[in-house]
LOFILUM-773911 format. One record per residue (C-alpha): residue number from 0; residue in three letters; y, x, z. Coordinates in Angstrom, 3 decimals, decimal comma, always signed. Layout:
seq  type  Y  X  Z
NUM  ala  Y  X  Z
...
# end
This chain:
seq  type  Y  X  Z
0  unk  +0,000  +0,000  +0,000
1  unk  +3,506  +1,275  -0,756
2  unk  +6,307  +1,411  +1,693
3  unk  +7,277  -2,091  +0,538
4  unk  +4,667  -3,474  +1,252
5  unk  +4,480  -2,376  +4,720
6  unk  +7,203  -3,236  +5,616
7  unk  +6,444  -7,233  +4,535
8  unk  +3,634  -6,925  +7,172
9  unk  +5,670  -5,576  +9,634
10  unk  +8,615  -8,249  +9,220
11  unk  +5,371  -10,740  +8,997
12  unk  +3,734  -9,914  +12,258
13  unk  +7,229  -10,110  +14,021
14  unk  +7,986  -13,180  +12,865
15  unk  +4,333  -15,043  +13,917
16  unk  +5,344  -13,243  +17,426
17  unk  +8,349  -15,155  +17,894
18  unk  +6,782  -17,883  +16,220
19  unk  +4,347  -18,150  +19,296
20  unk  +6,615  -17,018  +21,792
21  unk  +8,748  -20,165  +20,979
22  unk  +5,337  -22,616  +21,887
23  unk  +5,264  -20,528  +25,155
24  unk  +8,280  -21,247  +25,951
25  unk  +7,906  -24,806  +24,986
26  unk  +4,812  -24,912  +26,903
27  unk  +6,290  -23,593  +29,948
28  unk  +9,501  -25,993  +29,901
29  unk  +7,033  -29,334  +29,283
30  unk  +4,759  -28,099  +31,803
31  unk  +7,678  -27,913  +34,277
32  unk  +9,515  -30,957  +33,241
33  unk  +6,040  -32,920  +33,661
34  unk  +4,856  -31,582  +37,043
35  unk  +8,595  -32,178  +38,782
36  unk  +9,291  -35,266  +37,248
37  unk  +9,075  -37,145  +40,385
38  unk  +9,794  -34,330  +42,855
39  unk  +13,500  -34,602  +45,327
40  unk  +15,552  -34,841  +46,580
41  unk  +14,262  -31,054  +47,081
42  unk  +15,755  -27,827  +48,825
43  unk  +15,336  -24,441  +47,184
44  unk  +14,834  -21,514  +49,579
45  unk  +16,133  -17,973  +48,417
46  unk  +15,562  -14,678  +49,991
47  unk  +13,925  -11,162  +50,103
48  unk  +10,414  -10,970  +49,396
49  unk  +10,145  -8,170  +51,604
50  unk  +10,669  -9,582  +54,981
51  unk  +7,609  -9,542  +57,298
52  unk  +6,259  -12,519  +59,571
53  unk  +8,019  -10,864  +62,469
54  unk  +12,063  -10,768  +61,006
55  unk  +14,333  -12,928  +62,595
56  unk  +14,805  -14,840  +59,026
57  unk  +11,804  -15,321  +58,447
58  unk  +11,767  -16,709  +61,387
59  unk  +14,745  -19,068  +60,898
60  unk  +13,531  -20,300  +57,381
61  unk  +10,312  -21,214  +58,645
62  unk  +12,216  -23,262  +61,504
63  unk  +14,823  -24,699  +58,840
64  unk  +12,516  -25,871  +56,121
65  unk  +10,015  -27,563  +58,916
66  unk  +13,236  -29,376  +60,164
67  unk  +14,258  -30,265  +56,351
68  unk  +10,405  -31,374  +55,879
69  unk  +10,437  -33,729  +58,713
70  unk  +13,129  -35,338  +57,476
71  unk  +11,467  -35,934  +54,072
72  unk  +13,214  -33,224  +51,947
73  unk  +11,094  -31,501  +49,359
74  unk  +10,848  -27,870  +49,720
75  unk  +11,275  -25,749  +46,605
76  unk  +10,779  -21,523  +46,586
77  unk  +9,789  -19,082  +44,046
78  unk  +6,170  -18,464  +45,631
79  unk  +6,229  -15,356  +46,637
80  unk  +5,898  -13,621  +49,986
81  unk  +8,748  -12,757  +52,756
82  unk  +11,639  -15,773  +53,282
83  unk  +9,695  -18,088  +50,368
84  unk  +6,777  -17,651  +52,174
85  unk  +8,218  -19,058  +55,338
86  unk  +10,021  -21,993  +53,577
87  unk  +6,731  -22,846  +52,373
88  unk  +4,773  -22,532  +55,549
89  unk  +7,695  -24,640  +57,121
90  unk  +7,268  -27,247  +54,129
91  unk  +3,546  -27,390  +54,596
92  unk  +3,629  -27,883  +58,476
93  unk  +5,986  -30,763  +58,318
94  unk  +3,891  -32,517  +55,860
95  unk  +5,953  -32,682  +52,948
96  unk  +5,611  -31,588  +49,295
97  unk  +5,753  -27,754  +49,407
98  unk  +6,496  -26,616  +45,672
99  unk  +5,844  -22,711  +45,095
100  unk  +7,672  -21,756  +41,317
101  unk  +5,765  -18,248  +40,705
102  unk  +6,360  -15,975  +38,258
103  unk  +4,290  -13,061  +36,664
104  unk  +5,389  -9,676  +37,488
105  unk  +3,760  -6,345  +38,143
106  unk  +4,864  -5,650  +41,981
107  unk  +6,173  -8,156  +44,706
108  unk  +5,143  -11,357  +43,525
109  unk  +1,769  -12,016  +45,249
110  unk  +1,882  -16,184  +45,450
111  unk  +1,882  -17,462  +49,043
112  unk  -1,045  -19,675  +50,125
113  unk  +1,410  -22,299  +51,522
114  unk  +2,514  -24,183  +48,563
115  unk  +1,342  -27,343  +48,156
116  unk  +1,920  -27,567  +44,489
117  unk  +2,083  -24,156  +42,812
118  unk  +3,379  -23,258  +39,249
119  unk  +3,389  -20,484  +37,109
120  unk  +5,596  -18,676  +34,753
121  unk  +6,168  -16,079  +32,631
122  unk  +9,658  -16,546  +31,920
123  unk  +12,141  -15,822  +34,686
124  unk  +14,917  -18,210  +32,259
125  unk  +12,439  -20,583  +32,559
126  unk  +11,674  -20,545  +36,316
127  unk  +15,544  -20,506  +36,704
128  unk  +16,242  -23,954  +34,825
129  unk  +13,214  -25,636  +37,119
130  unk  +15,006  -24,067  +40,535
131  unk  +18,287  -25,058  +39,581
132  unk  +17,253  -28,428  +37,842
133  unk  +15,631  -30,228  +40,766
134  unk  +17,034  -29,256  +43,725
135  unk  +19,433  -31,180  +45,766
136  unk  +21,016  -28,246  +47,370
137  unk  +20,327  -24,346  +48,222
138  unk  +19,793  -22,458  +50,976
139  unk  +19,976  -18,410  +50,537
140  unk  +18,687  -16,231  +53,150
141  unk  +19,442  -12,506  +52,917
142  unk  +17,806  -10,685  +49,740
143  unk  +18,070  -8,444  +46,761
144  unk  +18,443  -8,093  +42,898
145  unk  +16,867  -11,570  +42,151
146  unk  +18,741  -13,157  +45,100
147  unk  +22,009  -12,292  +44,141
148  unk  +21,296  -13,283  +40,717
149  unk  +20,375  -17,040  +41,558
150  unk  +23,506  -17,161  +44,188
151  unk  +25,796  -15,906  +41,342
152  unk  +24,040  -17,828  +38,680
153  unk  +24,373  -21,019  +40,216
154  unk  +28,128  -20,343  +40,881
155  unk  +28,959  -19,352  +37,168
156  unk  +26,984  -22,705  +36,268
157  unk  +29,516  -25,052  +38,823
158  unk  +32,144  -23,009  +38,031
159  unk  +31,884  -23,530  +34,294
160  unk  +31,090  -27,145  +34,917
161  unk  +27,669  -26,381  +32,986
162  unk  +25,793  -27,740  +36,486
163  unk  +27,008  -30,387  +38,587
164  unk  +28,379  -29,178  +42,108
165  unk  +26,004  -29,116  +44,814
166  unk  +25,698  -27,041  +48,075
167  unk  +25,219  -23,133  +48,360
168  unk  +24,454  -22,432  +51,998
169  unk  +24,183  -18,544  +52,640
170  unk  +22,028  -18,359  +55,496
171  unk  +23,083  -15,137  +57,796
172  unk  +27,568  -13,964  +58,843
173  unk  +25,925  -10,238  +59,655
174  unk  +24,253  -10,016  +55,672
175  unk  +26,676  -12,283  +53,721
176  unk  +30,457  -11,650  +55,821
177  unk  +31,155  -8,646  +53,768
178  unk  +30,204  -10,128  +50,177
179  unk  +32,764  -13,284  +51,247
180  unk  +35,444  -10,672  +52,495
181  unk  +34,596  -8,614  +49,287
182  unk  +35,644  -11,669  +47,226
183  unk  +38,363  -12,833  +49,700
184  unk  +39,747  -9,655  +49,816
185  unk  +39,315  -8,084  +45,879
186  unk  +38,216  -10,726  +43,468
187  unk  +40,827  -13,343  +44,284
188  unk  +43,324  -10,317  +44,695
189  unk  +42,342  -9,195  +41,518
190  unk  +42,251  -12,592  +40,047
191  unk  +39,339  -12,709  +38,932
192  unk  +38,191  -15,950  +40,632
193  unk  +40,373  -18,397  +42,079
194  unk  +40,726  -18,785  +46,170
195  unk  +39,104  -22,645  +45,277
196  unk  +35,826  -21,009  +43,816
197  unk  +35,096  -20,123  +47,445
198  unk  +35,150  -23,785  +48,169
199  unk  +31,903  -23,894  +46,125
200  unk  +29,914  -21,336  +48,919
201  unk  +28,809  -22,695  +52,769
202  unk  +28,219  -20,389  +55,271
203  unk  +25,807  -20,727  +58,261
204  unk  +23,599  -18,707  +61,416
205  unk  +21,070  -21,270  +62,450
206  unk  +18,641  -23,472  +61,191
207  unk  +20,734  -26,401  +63,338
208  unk  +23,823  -25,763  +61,527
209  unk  +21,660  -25,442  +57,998
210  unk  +20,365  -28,924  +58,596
211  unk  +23,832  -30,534  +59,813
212  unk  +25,476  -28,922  +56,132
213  unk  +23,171  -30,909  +54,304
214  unk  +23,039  -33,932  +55,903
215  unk  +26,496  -33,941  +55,056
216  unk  +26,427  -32,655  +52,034
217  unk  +23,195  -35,323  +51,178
218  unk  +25,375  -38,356  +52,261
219  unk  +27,721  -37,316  +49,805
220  unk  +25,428  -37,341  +46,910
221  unk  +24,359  -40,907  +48,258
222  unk  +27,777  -42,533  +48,239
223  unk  +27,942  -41,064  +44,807
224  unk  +25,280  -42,455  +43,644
225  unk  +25,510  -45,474  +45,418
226  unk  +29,291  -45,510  +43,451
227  unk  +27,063  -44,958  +40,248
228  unk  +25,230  -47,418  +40,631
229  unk  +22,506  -44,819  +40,287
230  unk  +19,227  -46,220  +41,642
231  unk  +17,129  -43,839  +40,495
232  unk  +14,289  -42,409  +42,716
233  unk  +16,930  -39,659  +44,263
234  unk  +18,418  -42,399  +45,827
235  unk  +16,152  -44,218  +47,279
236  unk  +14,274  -41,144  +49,273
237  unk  +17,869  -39,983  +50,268
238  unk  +18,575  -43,466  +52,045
239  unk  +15,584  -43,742  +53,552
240  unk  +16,092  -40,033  +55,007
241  unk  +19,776  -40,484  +56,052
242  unk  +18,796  -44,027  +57,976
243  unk  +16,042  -42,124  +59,347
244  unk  +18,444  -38,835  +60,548
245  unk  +20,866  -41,574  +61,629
246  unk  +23,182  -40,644  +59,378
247  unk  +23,449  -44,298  +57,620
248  unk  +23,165  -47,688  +59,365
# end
């Protein structure tokens, strides 16, 4: 075969690549969509994979997602070990639907055995859209790399107005106080975000105060759905959890 003709091969195999890597990524999105249809109102859990049974937040997300599972909140992690581990535990204990989102990577990523419904990915952009997509509100305990990028992530997305606003709640003033002060101090100095953007971030120390955030945050979303006219399941489960937390009449 002359050069030509290898290179048609070439440009031919390339193209059936994509070609399938497309259906993947179809596959993965419809498998997603399908399995969390019905799932919320939900709260995603962020936070190092690295943190051992014995760290104080691991500690504190186990406490916080048992008292969000009680109350009938879903619980929503990426599957893996450390804080997502604990959220899951917590979910499991409480009795509610404890919803692992893992991914496929070579180190970290070992699934917990606490999820109650586990899925798997291959796509982080993926993974991202079904974290972000149904979950009612987020709750970030201190991590690395991939924490940041879902904090920030979800920010651009409200920001932009590409996601409806709903509640950030950093988990922990000795790991996130400098990051705030950091944008306090240089970003909105700098102008590079505006002193409301930091409207869009909650800060907390205790699974008590966690809980309290979104309860309020949750009766929000009711009476704004309830404005709506938006009876969709969302609503329902959130009445029947704010009557239940006392929170409604």
């Amino acid at each position: 075969m002359n050069s030509e003709e290898l290179r048609l091969i070439e440009e031919l195999k390339l193209r059936q690549g994509d070609t399938w890597r497309v259906l993947k990524i179809m596959s993965e999105f419809v498998q997603g969509f399908d399995a969390l249809a019905s799932l919320g109102p939900a709260i995603t859990f962020f936070g190092s994979s690295r943190l051992q049974e014995d760290d104080p937040y691991y500690k504190k997300a186990y406490i916080t997602a048992y008292m969000l599972g009680r109350l009938g909140f879903h619980i929503i992690t990426g599957g893996g070990p450390g804080i997502m581990e604990a959220a899951n535990r917590g979910g499991k204990d409480a009795g509610t639907l404890s919803v692992g989102l893992n991914i496929q990577i070579p180190t970290e990523q070992i699934p917990n055995r606490y999820q109650t419904l586990s899925l798997n990915f291959d796509y982080f952009f993926i993974r991202k859209v079904m974290l972000l997509r149904y979950s009612t509100a987020y709750i970030i305990f201190p991590g690395g790399f991939g924490t940041m990028d879902e904090l920030f992530e979800a920010l651009t997305l409200i920001q932009t107005g590409k996601s409806p606003a709903f509640p950030i709640i950093l988990f922990g003033y000795d790991y996130w106080s400098k990051l705030l002060d950091f944008m306090k101090e240089t970003m909105i100095n700098y102008g590079t975000i505006n002193k409301e953007d930091l409207d869009l971030i909650l800060l907390c120390d205790s699974p008590d105060e966690a809980v309290e955030m979104i309860l309020e945050e949750m009766e929000k979303r009711y009476e704004k759905l309830r404005k709506e006219k938006d009876y969709s399941h969302i609503f329902t489960r959130l009445e029947k959890i704010l009557k239940e937390a006392g929170v409604l009449k």
